[in-house]
N, C-alpha and C positions, 0 to 999 in steps of 0.2 A: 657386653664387654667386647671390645675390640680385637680379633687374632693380636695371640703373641709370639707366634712364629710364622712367620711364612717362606722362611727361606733356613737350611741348615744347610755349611759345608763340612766334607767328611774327607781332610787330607790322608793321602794314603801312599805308602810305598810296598806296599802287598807283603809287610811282614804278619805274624799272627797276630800282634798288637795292633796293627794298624785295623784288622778284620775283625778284632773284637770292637774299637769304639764304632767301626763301621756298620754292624751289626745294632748295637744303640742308637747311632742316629737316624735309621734306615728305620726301625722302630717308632722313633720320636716324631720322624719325618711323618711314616702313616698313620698317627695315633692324632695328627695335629695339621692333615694336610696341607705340611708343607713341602715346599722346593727342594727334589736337593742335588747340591751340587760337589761333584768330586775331584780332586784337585791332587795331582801328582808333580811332585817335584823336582827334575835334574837337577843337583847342586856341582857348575862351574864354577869348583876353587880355583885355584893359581896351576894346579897339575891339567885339572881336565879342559882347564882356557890354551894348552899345550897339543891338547889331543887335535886331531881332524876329524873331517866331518863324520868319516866310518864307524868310531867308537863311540861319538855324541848321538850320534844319530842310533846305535844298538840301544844306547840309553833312555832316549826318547822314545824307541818302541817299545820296552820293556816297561817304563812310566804307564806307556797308553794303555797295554796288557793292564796295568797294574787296577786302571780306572775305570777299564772292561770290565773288571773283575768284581769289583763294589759294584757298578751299573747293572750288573746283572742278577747282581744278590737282590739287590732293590727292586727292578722288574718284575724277578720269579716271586718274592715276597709280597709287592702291590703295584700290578702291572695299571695303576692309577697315578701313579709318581710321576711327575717330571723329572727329570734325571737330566743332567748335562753333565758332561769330564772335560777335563780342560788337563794339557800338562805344559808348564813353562820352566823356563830355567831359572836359575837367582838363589840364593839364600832361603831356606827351606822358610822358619819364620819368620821373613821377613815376607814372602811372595806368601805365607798364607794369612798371613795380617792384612796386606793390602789386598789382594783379591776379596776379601771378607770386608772391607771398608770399599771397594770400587763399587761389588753388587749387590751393597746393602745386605749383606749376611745378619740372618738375627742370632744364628747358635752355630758354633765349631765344634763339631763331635771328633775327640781324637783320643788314638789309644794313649798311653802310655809310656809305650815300650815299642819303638822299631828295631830298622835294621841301621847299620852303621856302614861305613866302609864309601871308598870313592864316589861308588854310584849314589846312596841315596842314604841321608843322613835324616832318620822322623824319630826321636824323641830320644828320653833322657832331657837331654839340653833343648832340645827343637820345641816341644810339648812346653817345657819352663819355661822358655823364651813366650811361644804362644802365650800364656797362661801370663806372664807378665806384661806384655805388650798389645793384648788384644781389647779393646775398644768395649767388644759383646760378650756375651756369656760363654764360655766353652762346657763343654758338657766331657771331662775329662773320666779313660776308662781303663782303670789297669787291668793285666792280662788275667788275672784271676776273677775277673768279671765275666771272664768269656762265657759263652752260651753255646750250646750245640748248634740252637736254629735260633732265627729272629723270633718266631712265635714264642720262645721261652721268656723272654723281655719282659722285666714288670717294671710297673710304676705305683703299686699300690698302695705302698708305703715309703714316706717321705719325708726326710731326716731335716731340720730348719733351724739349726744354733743358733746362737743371739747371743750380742752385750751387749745388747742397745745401743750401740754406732750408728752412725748412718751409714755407711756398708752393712751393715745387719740388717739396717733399714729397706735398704735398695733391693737384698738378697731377698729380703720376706715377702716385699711386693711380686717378686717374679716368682719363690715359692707358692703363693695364694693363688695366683693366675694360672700357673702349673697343675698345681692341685687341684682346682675349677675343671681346667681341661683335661688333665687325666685321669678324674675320680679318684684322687688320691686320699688318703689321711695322712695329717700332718702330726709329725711328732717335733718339739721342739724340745731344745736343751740350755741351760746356763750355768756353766762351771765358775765354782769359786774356788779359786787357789789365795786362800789366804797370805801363805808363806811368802808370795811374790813379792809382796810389799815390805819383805824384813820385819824387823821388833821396833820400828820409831813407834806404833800404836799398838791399843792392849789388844792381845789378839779375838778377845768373844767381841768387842766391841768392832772392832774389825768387821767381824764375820757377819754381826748384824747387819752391819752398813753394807756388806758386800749380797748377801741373801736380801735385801730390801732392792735395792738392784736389779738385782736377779726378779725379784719376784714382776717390778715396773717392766722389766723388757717383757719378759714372759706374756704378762695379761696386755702387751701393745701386741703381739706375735695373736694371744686367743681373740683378742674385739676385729682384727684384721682378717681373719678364718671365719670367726663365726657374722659378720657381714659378709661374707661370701657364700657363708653355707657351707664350711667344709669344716670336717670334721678335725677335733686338734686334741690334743694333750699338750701338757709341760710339765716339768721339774727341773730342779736343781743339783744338780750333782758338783761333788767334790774330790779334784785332781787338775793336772793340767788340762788346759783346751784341746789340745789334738788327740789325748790320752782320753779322756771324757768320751769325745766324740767319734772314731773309732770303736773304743767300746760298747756304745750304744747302738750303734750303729750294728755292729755283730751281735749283740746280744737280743736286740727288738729285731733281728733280721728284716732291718731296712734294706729297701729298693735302691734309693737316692740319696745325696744330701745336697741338699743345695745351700751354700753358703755366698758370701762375699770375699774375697780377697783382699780387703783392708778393713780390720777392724778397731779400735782402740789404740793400736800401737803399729798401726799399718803407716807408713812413708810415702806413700803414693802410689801410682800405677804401675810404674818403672822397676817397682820393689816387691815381689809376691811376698802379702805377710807371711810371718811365721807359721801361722797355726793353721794357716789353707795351703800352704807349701805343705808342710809334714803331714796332713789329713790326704792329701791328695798322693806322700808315696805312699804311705803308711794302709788306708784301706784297702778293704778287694771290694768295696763299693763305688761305684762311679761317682763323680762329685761334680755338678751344674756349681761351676765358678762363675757368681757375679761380682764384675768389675764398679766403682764406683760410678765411672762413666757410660755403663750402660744405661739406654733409655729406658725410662718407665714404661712396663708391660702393660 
Protein backbone atom coordinates (compact mmCIF):
# COMPACT_ATOMS: atom_id res chain seq x y z
CA UNK A 1 0.00 0.00 0.00
CA UNK A 2 1.05 3.37 -1.00
CA UNK A 3 1.81 6.25 2.01
CA UNK A 4 -1.28 8.08 2.85
CA UNK A 5 0.33 10.94 4.36
CA UNK A 6 3.28 12.40 3.73
CA UNK A 7 2.77 15.77 4.33
CA UNK A 8 0.39 17.45 7.40
CA UNK A 9 -0.06 21.22 7.95
CA UNK A 10 -0.60 22.40 11.55
CA UNK A 11 -2.08 26.31 11.30
CA UNK A 12 -1.46 27.94 14.55
CA UNK A 13 -1.82 31.32 16.28
CA UNK A 14 -0.37 30.02 19.75
CA UNK A 15 -3.65 29.87 21.36
CA UNK A 16 -4.22 26.71 23.61
CA UNK A 17 -6.46 25.30 20.80
CA UNK A 18 -4.26 25.94 18.35
CA UNK A 19 -1.47 23.64 20.75
CA UNK A 20 -3.90 21.03 21.24
CA UNK A 21 -4.56 20.01 17.36
CA UNK A 22 -0.91 20.89 17.10
CA UNK A 23 0.00 18.29 19.49
CA UNK A 24 -2.18 15.75 17.29
CA UNK A 25 -0.66 16.36 14.14
CA UNK A 26 2.78 16.35 15.43
CA UNK A 27 1.67 12.88 16.61
CA UNK A 28 0.03 11.78 13.29
CA UNK A 29 3.09 13.44 11.69
CA UNK A 30 5.61 10.85 13.66
CA UNK A 31 3.35 7.87 13.69
CA UNK A 32 3.12 8.11 9.74
CA UNK A 33 6.37 9.85 8.77
CA UNK A 34 5.33 12.60 7.62
CA UNK A 35 6.14 16.27 6.58
CA UNK A 36 5.18 18.80 8.54
CA UNK A 37 4.47 22.03 8.01
CA UNK A 38 3.42 25.06 10.26
CA UNK A 39 1.66 28.02 9.17
CA UNK A 40 0.89 31.24 11.00
CA UNK A 41 -1.40 33.65 9.94
CA UNK A 42 -1.43 37.88 9.99
CA UNK A 43 -4.91 38.67 9.16
CA UNK A 44 -4.83 42.33 7.18
CA UNK A 45 -8.56 43.47 7.45
CA UNK A 46 -9.38 47.01 6.46
CA UNK A 47 -7.94 48.42 10.12
CA UNK A 48 -4.53 46.66 9.99
CA UNK A 49 -4.14 47.56 5.93
CA UNK A 50 -4.27 51.29 8.15
CA UNK A 51 -1.48 50.23 10.41
CA UNK A 52 2.41 50.89 9.40
CA UNK A 53 4.96 48.77 9.11
CA UNK A 54 5.75 48.97 13.10
CA UNK A 55 2.69 47.21 14.28
CA UNK A 56 2.55 44.78 11.02
CA UNK A 57 5.61 43.81 11.45
CA UNK A 58 5.18 43.28 15.93
CA UNK A 59 2.48 40.99 14.23
CA UNK A 60 4.63 39.20 12.03
CA UNK A 61 7.14 38.41 14.87
CA UNK A 62 4.69 37.28 17.27
CA UNK A 63 3.10 34.81 14.21
CA UNK A 64 6.96 33.56 13.75
CA UNK A 65 7.29 33.03 17.71
CA UNK A 66 4.06 31.50 17.28
CA UNK A 67 5.52 28.60 14.63
CA UNK A 68 8.71 28.44 16.72
CA UNK A 69 6.67 27.40 19.19
CA UNK A 70 4.75 24.13 17.33
CA UNK A 71 8.54 23.71 15.53
CA UNK A 72 9.72 23.00 18.54
CA UNK A 73 7.14 20.90 20.15
CA UNK A 74 7.78 18.66 17.01
CA UNK A 75 11.75 18.59 17.17
CA UNK A 76 11.75 17.78 21.13
CA UNK A 77 8.99 15.21 20.33
CA UNK A 78 10.91 13.47 16.93
CA UNK A 79 14.02 15.28 16.29
CA UNK A 80 13.37 12.98 12.70
CA UNK A 81 10.53 15.38 11.46
CA UNK A 82 10.95 17.84 8.94
CA UNK A 83 9.51 20.68 10.05
CA UNK A 84 9.10 24.06 8.01
CA UNK A 85 6.96 27.47 9.36
CA UNK A 86 6.02 29.80 7.15
CA UNK A 87 3.96 33.02 8.19
CA UNK A 88 1.98 35.11 5.57
CA UNK A 89 -0.67 37.65 5.71
CA UNK A 90 -4.33 37.30 3.96
CA UNK A 91 -7.54 35.71 5.34
CA UNK A 92 -6.81 33.01 7.78
CA UNK A 93 -8.76 30.24 5.76
CA UNK A 94 -8.37 31.19 2.88
CA UNK A 95 -4.24 31.33 3.07
CA UNK A 96 -4.65 27.98 4.86
CA UNK A 97 -6.60 26.26 2.12
CA UNK A 98 -4.23 27.54 -0.55
CA UNK A 99 -0.97 26.81 1.06
CA UNK A 100 -2.41 23.25 1.63
CA UNK A 101 -3.45 23.02 -2.27
CA UNK A 102 0.16 24.89 -3.47
CA UNK A 103 2.24 22.07 -1.36
CA UNK A 104 0.25 19.38 -1.89
CA UNK A 105 -0.86 18.99 1.87
CA UNK A 106 -2.44 15.59 2.60
CA UNK A 107 -3.86 16.33 6.31
CA UNK A 108 -4.75 19.95 8.25
CA UNK A 109 -4.45 19.30 11.81
CA UNK A 110 -6.28 22.19 13.50
CA UNK A 111 -7.66 22.88 16.88
CA UNK A 112 -10.90 24.02 17.28
CA UNK A 113 -10.78 26.89 19.30
CA UNK A 114 -8.22 30.01 18.88
CA UNK A 115 -7.63 33.27 19.72
CA UNK A 116 -9.83 36.24 18.22
CA UNK A 117 -9.10 39.86 18.10
CA UNK A 118 -7.12 42.09 15.39
CA UNK A 119 -4.12 40.17 15.47
CA UNK A 120 -5.00 36.73 14.80
CA UNK A 121 -8.24 35.30 14.13
CA UNK A 122 -7.99 30.71 14.03
CA UNK A 123 -11.28 29.30 14.56
CA UNK A 124 -14.83 29.24 15.51
CA UNK A 125 -15.39 30.52 12.04
CA UNK A 126 -11.67 30.16 10.64
CA UNK A 127 -11.64 25.94 11.50
CA UNK A 128 -15.62 25.90 9.75
CA UNK A 129 -14.49 27.89 7.04
CA UNK A 130 -11.31 25.20 6.75
CA UNK A 131 -13.49 22.42 7.28
CA UNK A 132 -15.83 23.53 4.42
CA UNK A 133 -13.50 24.75 1.86
CA UNK A 134 -10.51 22.39 2.19
CA UNK A 135 -9.93 20.06 -0.68
CA UNK A 136 -8.10 17.15 1.98
CA UNK A 137 -8.88 15.74 5.16
CA UNK A 138 -8.54 17.97 8.16
CA UNK A 139 -7.92 16.19 11.18
CA UNK A 140 -10.15 18.67 13.46
CA UNK A 141 -9.25 18.94 17.58
CA UNK A 142 -11.37 20.44 20.13
CA UNK A 143 -9.86 21.75 23.30
CA UNK A 144 -11.10 19.09 25.47
CA UNK A 145 -8.79 16.75 23.52
CA UNK A 146 -5.99 18.42 24.92
CA UNK A 147 -3.14 16.08 26.08
CA UNK A 148 -0.43 17.08 28.66
CA UNK A 149 2.39 15.63 26.29
CA UNK A 150 2.40 14.30 22.67
CA UNK A 151 3.29 10.86 23.93
CA UNK A 152 -0.11 10.65 25.53
CA UNK A 153 -1.75 10.63 21.78
CA UNK A 154 -3.71 7.56 20.75
CA UNK A 155 -4.94 6.05 17.79
CA UNK A 156 -6.05 2.92 18.87
CA UNK A 157 -9.40 3.12 18.61
CA UNK A 158 -11.23 4.33 15.66
CA UNK A 159 -14.69 5.50 15.43
CA UNK A 160 -16.00 5.07 11.26
CA UNK A 161 -19.92 6.03 10.71
CA UNK A 162 -21.51 5.10 7.70
CA UNK A 163 -24.90 5.57 5.53
CA UNK A 164 -23.63 4.21 2.88
CA UNK A 165 -22.93 7.54 0.76
CA UNK A 166 -20.25 7.98 -1.00
CA UNK A 167 -18.80 10.32 1.44
CA UNK A 168 -18.98 7.37 3.72
CA UNK A 169 -17.49 5.70 1.06
CA UNK A 170 -14.51 7.92 0.65
CA UNK A 171 -14.27 8.56 4.65
CA UNK A 172 -13.90 4.45 5.10
CA UNK A 173 -11.31 4.06 2.40
CA UNK A 174 -9.06 6.55 4.38
CA UNK A 175 -10.52 5.13 7.75
CA UNK A 176 -9.02 1.46 6.60
CA UNK A 177 -5.73 3.00 5.38
CA UNK A 178 -5.36 4.80 8.82
CA UNK A 179 -6.25 1.85 10.66
CA UNK A 180 -3.50 -0.24 8.51
CA UNK A 181 -0.98 2.49 9.46
CA UNK A 182 -1.93 3.10 12.94
CA UNK A 183 -2.83 -0.38 14.27
CA UNK A 184 -6.03 0.77 15.02
CA UNK A 185 -9.39 -1.01 15.56
CA UNK A 186 -12.16 0.02 13.68
CA UNK A 187 -15.48 0.53 15.26
CA UNK A 188 -18.11 1.45 13.01
CA UNK A 189 -21.73 2.94 13.51
CA UNK A 190 -25.39 3.38 11.58
CA UNK A 191 -28.04 5.28 13.07
CA UNK A 192 -31.65 4.83 12.21
CA UNK A 193 -33.84 7.84 12.99
CA UNK A 194 -36.94 6.63 11.82
CA UNK A 195 -39.04 9.61 12.84
CA UNK A 196 -37.01 11.65 10.18
CA UNK A 197 -39.20 10.53 7.59
CA UNK A 198 -42.69 11.48 9.21
CA UNK A 199 -45.92 9.13 9.09
CA UNK A 200 -46.35 8.90 5.05
CA UNK A 201 -44.91 5.02 5.78
CA UNK A 202 -45.85 2.35 8.49
CA UNK A 203 -43.23 2.95 10.80
CA UNK A 204 -41.83 -1.04 11.75
CA UNK A 205 -41.99 -1.32 7.96
CA UNK A 206 -39.85 1.72 7.90
CA UNK A 207 -37.57 0.60 10.23
CA UNK A 208 -37.05 -2.67 8.38
CA UNK A 209 -36.07 -0.87 5.30
CA UNK A 210 -33.88 1.44 7.34
CA UNK A 211 -31.96 -1.47 9.55
CA UNK A 212 -31.57 -3.51 6.17
CA UNK A 213 -29.54 -0.42 5.07
CA UNK A 214 -27.85 -0.23 7.78
CA UNK A 215 -26.98 -3.54 7.95
CA UNK A 216 -25.55 -3.32 3.70
CA UNK A 217 -23.37 -0.17 4.73
CA UNK A 218 -22.14 -1.83 7.81
CA UNK A 219 -20.83 -5.41 6.13
CA UNK A 220 -19.36 -2.92 2.93
CA UNK A 221 -17.39 -0.85 6.19
CA UNK A 222 -16.48 -5.01 7.66
CA UNK A 223 -15.30 -6.78 3.84
CA UNK A 224 -13.20 -3.29 3.46
CA UNK A 225 -11.22 -3.99 7.09
CA UNK A 226 -11.24 -7.41 7.01
CA UNK A 227 -9.25 -7.31 3.38
CA UNK A 228 -6.90 -5.22 5.09
CA UNK A 229 -6.54 -7.12 7.99
CA UNK A 230 -7.76 -4.82 10.54
CA UNK A 231 -9.86 -5.47 13.04
CA UNK A 232 -13.69 -4.11 12.96
CA UNK A 233 -16.97 -4.22 14.71
CA UNK A 234 -20.43 -2.73 13.79
CA UNK A 235 -23.99 -2.11 14.95
CA UNK A 236 -26.81 -0.15 14.57
CA UNK A 237 -28.03 2.12 16.91
CA UNK A 238 -31.09 4.35 17.30
CA UNK A 239 -31.36 8.32 17.59
CA UNK A 240 -30.06 11.11 15.52
CA UNK A 241 -26.55 10.90 13.62
CA UNK A 242 -24.50 13.26 15.57
CA UNK A 243 -26.44 12.15 18.87
CA UNK A 244 -25.55 8.45 18.09
CA UNK A 245 -22.23 9.25 17.20
CA UNK A 246 -20.92 11.38 19.92
CA UNK A 247 -22.33 8.98 22.23
CA UNK A 248 -20.37 6.11 21.15
CA UNK A 249 -17.87 7.76 20.70
CA UNK A 250 -17.71 8.54 24.75
CA UNK A 251 -18.97 5.53 25.75
CA UNK A 252 -16.38 2.89 23.66
CA UNK A 253 -13.88 5.65 24.54
CA UNK A 254 -12.75 6.20 21.10
CA UNK A 255 -9.56 7.80 19.89
CA UNK A 256 -10.86 9.08 16.63
CA UNK A 257 -13.71 9.41 14.19
CA UNK A 258 -13.09 9.64 10.99
CA UNK A 259 -15.97 10.58 9.01
CA UNK A 260 -16.93 12.36 5.69
CA UNK A 261 -18.42 15.71 5.47
CA UNK A 262 -21.14 15.00 3.01
CA UNK A 263 -23.34 12.39 3.45
CA UNK A 264 -26.94 11.67 2.27
CA UNK A 265 -28.15 15.04 2.71
CA UNK A 266 -24.73 16.74 2.30
CA UNK A 267 -24.88 19.91 -0.70
CA UNK A 268 -21.61 19.96 -1.46
CA UNK A 269 -18.20 21.03 -0.50
CA UNK A 270 -19.20 24.67 -0.01
CA UNK A 271 -21.69 23.44 2.77
CA UNK A 272 -20.36 21.20 5.85
CA UNK A 273 -23.20 18.78 6.39
CA UNK A 274 -25.16 18.74 9.32
CA UNK A 275 -24.21 15.81 11.25
CA UNK A 276 -20.03 16.46 10.66
CA UNK A 277 -20.62 20.09 11.55
CA UNK A 278 -22.52 19.31 14.96
CA UNK A 279 -20.06 15.96 15.67
CA UNK A 280 -17.20 18.10 15.09
CA UNK A 281 -18.61 20.92 17.95
CA UNK A 282 -20.28 18.69 19.92
CA UNK A 283 -17.19 15.89 20.82
CA UNK A 284 -14.17 16.18 23.06
CA UNK A 285 -12.85 13.64 20.27
CA UNK A 286 -11.02 14.73 17.35
CA UNK A 287 -12.62 14.05 14.10
CA UNK A 288 -10.26 13.26 10.63
CA UNK A 289 -12.95 15.12 8.18
CA UNK A 290 -12.97 13.63 4.84
CA UNK A 291 -14.14 15.80 2.19
CA UNK A 292 -15.60 14.20 -1.04
CA UNK A 293 -12.88 15.63 -3.01
CA UNK A 294 -10.35 14.17 -1.22
CA UNK A 295 -7.91 11.67 -3.11
CA UNK A 296 -8.25 8.08 -2.65
CA UNK A 297 -5.61 6.98 0.06
Amino acid sequence: MSRVIDSILIPTDDSEGAIAGAKYGIALASRTDADVHVLSVVEAGAEADELDDGPLSTLEANAQEATETVAQLAREFDDELDVTTTVERGTPFQSIREYAHRRGIDVIAIGTKGRSGLEWVLLGSVTENVLRTARTPVLAVPPDADIAVIDDVAFGDMLLPTDGSEGAAIATEWGIALATLLDSMVHSVYSVEANAFGGAQDPRELLDVLERRGEEALETVRERARSADVSVSGSIASGAPATVITEYATDRDVDLIVMGTSGRTGIGQWFLGSVAENVVRQTTVPVFCVPVSAASP
